[in-house]
C-alpha positions in Angstrom: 12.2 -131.3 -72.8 8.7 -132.4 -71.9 8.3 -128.4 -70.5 9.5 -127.3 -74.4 6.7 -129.8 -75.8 4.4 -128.0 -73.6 5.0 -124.4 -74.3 4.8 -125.5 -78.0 1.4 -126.9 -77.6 0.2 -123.9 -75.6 1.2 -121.4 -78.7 -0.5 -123.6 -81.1 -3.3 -123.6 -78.7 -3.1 -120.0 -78.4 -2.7 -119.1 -82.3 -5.5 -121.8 -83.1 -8.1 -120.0 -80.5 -7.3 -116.3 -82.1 -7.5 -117.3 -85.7 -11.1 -119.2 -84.4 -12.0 -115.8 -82.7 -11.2 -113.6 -86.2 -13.0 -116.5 -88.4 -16.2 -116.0 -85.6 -16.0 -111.6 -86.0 -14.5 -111.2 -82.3 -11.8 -109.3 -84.3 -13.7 -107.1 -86.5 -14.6 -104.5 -83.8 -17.6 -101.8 -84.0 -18.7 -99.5 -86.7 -17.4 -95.7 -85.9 -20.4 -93.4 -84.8 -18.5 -90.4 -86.7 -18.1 -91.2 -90.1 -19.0 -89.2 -92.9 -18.1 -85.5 -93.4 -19.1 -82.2 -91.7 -18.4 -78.5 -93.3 -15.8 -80.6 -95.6 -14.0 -82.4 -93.3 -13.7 -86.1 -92.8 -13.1 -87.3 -88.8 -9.9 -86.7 -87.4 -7.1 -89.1 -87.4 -7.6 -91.7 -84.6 -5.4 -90.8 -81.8 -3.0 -93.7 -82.1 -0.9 -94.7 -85.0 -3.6 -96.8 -86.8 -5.2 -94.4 -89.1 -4.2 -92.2 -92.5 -6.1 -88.6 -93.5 -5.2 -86.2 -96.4 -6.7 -83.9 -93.8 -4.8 -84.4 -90.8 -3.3 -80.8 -90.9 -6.9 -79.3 -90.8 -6.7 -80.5 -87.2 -3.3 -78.9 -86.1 -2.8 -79.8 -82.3 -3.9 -83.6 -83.2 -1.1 -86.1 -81.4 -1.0 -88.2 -84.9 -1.3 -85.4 -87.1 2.2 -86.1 -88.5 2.3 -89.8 -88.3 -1.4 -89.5 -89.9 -0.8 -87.2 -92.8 -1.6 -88.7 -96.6 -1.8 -86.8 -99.5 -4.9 -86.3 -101.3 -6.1 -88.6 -104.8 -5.7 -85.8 -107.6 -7.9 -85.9 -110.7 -8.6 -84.2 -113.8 -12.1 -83.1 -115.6 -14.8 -84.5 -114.0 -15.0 -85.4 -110.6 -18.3 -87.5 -110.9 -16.4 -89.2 -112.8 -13.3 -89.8 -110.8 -16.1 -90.9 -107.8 -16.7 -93.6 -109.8 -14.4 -94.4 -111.4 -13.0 -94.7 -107.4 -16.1 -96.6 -107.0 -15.4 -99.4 -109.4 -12.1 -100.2 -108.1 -13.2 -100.4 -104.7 -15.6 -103.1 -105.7 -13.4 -105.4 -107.7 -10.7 -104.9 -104.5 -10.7 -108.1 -102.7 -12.1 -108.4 -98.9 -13.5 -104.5 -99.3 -17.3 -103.8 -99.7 -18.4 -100.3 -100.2 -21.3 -99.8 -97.3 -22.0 -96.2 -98.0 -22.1 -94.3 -101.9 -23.5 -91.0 -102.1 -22.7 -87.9 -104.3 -19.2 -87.1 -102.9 -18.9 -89.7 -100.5 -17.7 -93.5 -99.8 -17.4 -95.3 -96.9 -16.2 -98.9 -97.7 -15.3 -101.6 -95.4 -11.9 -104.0 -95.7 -11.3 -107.0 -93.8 -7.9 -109.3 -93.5 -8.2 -112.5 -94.6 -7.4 -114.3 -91.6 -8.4 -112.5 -88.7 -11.0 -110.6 -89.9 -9.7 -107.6 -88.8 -12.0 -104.4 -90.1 -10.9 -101.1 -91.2 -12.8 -98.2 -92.3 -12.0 -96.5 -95.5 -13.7 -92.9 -96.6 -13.5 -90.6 -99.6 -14.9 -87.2 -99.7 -15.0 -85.4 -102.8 -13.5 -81.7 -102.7 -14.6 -80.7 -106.0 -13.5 -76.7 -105.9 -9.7 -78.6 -105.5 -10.2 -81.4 -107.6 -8.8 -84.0 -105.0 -10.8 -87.1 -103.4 -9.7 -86.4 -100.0 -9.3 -90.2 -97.9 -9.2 -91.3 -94.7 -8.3 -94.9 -93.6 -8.1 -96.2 -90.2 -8.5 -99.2 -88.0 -10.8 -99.8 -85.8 -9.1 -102.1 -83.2 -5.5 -102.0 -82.1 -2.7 -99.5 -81.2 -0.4 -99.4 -83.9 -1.7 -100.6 -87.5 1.9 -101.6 -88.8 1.7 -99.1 -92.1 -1.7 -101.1 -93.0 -4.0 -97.8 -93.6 -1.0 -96.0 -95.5 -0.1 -99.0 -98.1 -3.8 -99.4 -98.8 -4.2 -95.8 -99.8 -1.1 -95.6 -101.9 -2.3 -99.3 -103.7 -5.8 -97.6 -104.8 -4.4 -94.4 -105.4 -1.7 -96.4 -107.9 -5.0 -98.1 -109.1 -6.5 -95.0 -109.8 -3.9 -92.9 -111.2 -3.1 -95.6 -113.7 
């Protein structure tokens, strides 16, 4: 019995240091150098299953390319527009700050609440097709659990509504 009591208190010891090391930023890892786009295209999907791209089949021999693959936010009329309207819901998302805004670009930043955990977010704005193309991926960790995905479907729902 006295071993039981001790395992228990070595979990709680164990939880209790990892939620102190995501409230300190030991979780929140390091800020991508390649973000942004080039010729159109936002960065590949990362090569483990942590990330989501509407342009994961630009990139054909990719090992994620199918786990990775998202589609697109459609719009109509105006895609300035649709950038900000995109914009504004970012901003009044919890836990998500936009870091970078330009004319057919966002980068935004979103952090879990506990342990701090940071993912990178990106828009690009394909005018000619009138989509916002997206790309969401972690930044530490394997596997992201369906994170990246079920954030990109709740802002598209936000947006198409």
């Amino acid at each position: 019995m006295k071993i039981l009591w001790y395992l228990v208190l070595l979990a709680m010891a164990l939880a209790a240091t990892l939620v102190l090391a995501g409230q300190l930023g030991f979780l929140s890892g390091s800020v991508p150098r390649k973000l942004g786009t080039t010729d159109g295209r936002l960065s590949p999907p990362s090569q483990t299953p942590n990330s989501v791209s509407s342009q994961a089949y630009l990139y054909p021999g990719h090992p994620q390319k199918d786990y990775a693959n998202i589609a697109p936010l459609t719009y109509t009329g105006d895609g300035d527009v649709a950038l900000e309207k995109l914009a504004a819901l970012l901003q009044k998302s919890e836990r998500t700050v936009i870091v970078t805004r330009g004319p057919d670009y966002i980068h935004a930043q979103c952090t879990t609440a506990l342990l701090k955990f940071t993912d990178d977010v990106e828009f690009w704005l394909d005018r000619p097709n009138s989509v916002i193309h997206v790309r969401s991926a972690s930044r530490l960790g394997r596997k992201d659990f369906g994170v990246n995905r079920a954030r990109v479907e709740a802002i598209r729902a936000q947006f198409s509504s």
